[in-house]
FIPA-555478 format. One record per residue (C-alpha): x, y, z. Coordinates in steps of 0.5 Angstrom, whole numbers, plus 2048, in hexadecimal, padded with zeros to 3 digits. Example, Ala and Ser with C-alpha at 12.3 -4.5 7.8 and 13.67 -1.06 7.14 Angstrom:
# residues 2
8197F7810 81B7FE80E 
***
This chain:
# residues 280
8A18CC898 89F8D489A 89B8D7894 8A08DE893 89F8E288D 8A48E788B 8A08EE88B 8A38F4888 8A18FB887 8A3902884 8A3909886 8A690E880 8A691587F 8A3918879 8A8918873 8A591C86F 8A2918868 89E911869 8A290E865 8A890F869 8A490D86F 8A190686D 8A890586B 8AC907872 8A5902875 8A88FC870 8AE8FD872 8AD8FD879 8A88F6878 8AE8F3874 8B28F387B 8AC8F1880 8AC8EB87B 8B48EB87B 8B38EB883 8AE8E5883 8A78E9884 8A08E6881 89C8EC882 89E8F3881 8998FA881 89A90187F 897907881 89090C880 89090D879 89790A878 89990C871 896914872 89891B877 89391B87C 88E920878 88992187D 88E926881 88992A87B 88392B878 88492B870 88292786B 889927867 88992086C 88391B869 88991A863 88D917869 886910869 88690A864 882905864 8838FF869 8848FA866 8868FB860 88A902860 89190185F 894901866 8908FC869 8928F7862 8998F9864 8988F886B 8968F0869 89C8F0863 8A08F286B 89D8EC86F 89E8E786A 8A58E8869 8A78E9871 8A28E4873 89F8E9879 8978EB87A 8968F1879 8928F887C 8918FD877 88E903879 88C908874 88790E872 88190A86E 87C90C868 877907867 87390C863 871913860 871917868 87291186D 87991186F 87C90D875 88190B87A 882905878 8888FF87A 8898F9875 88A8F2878 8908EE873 8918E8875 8988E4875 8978E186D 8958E986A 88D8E686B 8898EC86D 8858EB873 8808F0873 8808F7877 87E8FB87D 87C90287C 87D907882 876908886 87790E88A 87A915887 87C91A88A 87B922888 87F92588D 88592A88C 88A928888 886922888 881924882 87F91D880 87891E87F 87A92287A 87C91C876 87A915879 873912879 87290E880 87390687F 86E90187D 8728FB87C 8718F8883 8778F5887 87A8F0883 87F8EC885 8838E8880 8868E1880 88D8E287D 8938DE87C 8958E0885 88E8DF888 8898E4889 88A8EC887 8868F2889 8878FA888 8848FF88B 886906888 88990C88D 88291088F 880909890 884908896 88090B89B 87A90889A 87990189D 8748FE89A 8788FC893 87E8F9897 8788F589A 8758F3894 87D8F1891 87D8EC897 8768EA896 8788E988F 87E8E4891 8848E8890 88B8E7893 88E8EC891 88C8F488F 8908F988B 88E90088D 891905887 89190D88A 893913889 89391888F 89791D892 89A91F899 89592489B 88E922899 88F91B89D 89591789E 8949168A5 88F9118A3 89490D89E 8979098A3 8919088A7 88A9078A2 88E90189E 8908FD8A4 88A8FE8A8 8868FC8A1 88B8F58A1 8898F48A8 8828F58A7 8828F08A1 8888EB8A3 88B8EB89C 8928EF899 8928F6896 8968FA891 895901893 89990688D 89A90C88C 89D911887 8A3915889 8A691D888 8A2922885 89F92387E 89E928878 89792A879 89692B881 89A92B887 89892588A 89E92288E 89C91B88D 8A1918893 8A2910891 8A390C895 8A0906893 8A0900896 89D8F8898 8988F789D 8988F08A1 8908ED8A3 8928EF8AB 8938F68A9 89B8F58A9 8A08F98A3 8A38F389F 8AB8F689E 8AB8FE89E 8A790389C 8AA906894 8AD90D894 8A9914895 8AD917890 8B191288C 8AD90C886 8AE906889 8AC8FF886 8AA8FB88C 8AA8F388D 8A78EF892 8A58E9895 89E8E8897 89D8E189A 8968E0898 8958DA89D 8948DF8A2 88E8E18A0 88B8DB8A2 88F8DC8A9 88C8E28AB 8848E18A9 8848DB8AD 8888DE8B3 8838E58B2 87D8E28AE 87B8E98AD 8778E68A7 8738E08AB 8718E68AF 86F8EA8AA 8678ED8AB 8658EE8A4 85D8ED8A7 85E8F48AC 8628F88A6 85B8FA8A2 85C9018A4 8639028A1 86190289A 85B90789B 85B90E897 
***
């Protein structure tokens, strides 16, 4: 029998408050579930605008702790009552001054599984993160969930190859990528870095991204949202560049397998001649 998960993936416009928008993402969580899915993840910093568009320091009220703040806990109240793992990206504090970009892992019974903490942070142009993430420093985990094996990577992210890699390394089968990003800065590249990175590492991507523009900046985030396949194929349409959209898919996990032994990309790896890539 093929080994499909039922995978689902939210991208929302900012409604104005938290609760309002935790409360639209349960809403879309309980139909993934009504439709069948199993996994389900939101976007960069889900439960809040995108607050790097500036630089000001009214945004660190956006942080909680992770996992002890009040919207992971609901967020495991919500697996345990859909039965679904769950990706949640939030804005993290850890400590007094160190703050993250940070996704927790919910697994299909509300048990947390631990969290990924964005490594590479942008300070461009309406982009202003610096300003309030500290760089990663949990590693690349990969978690062992109800589904199988689930990574993130967060936005910025995507453009650099060594991450996805060590997700493959690390065994995941499927990798949630939660983002905000806008038409003019690199849109050309949505539909072009994420396919080519499943291709790369023969496992299946959800590729987010935020919709419509927000209170703090112009940023015109375009959507468009969608599943990638580990031969770089989209699984069902690409969601709206305008409109919130709730996606659904099935991913036949039995095709990863199929592709690393027709390809064997990992076989031929060269760990041996790649010193030179981690040199300052």
């Amino acid at each position: 029998m093929a080994h499909v998960v039922r995978a689902a993936l939210v991208q929302a416009t900012w409604t104005g408050d938290t609760e309002s928008m935790i409360a639209k993402h349960e809403e879309h969580a309980r139909e993934a579930a009504r439709q069948g899915a199993k996994v389900i993840g939101f976007q960069e910093v889900f439960n809040a605008p995108y607050f790097c568009q500036v630089q000001d320091p009214e945004h660190y009220r956006w942080a909680e702790p992770v996992p002890d703040g009040p919207t992971v806990r609901r967020m495991q109240d919500l697996a345990r009552e859909t039965g679904m793992v769950i990706v949640v990206p939030v804005f993290e504090v850890e400590d007094a001054g160190f703050y993250y970009n940070t996704a927790a892992v919910i697994d299909a019974d509300g048990s947390y599984l631990g969290k990924y903490r964005k490594h590479h942070i942008p300070q461009v142009k309406g982009f202003w993160e610096k300003f309030y993430f500290r760089p990663g420093n949990a590693g690349w985990p990969v978690f062992d969930t109800a589904v199988g094996k689930v990574g993130v990577y967060i936005c910025y992210d995507r453009h650099f190859p060594e991450g996805w890699r060590q997700l493959g390394l690390g065994g995941a089968q499927l990798v949630y990528n939660p983002s905000a990003t806008h038409r003019g800065l690199s849109a050309y590249l949505w539909q072009l870095e994420q396919p080519a990175a499943a291709v790369a590492n023969e496992y299946f991507i959800a590729a987010i991204n935020r919709v419509g523009t927000e209170e703090y900046g112009d940023n015109d985030f375009y959507g468009t949202s969608y599943f990638v396949d580990p031969r770089g194929r989209f699984v069902g349409d690409l969601a709206s560049d305008k409109e919130e959209e709730l996606l659904v898919r099935d991913l036949d996990f039995d095709l990863i397998e199929t592709v690393r032994r027709q390809w064997a990309f990992y076989r031929d790896r060269r760990p041996d001649a790649y010193e030179g890539l981690v040199r300052p």
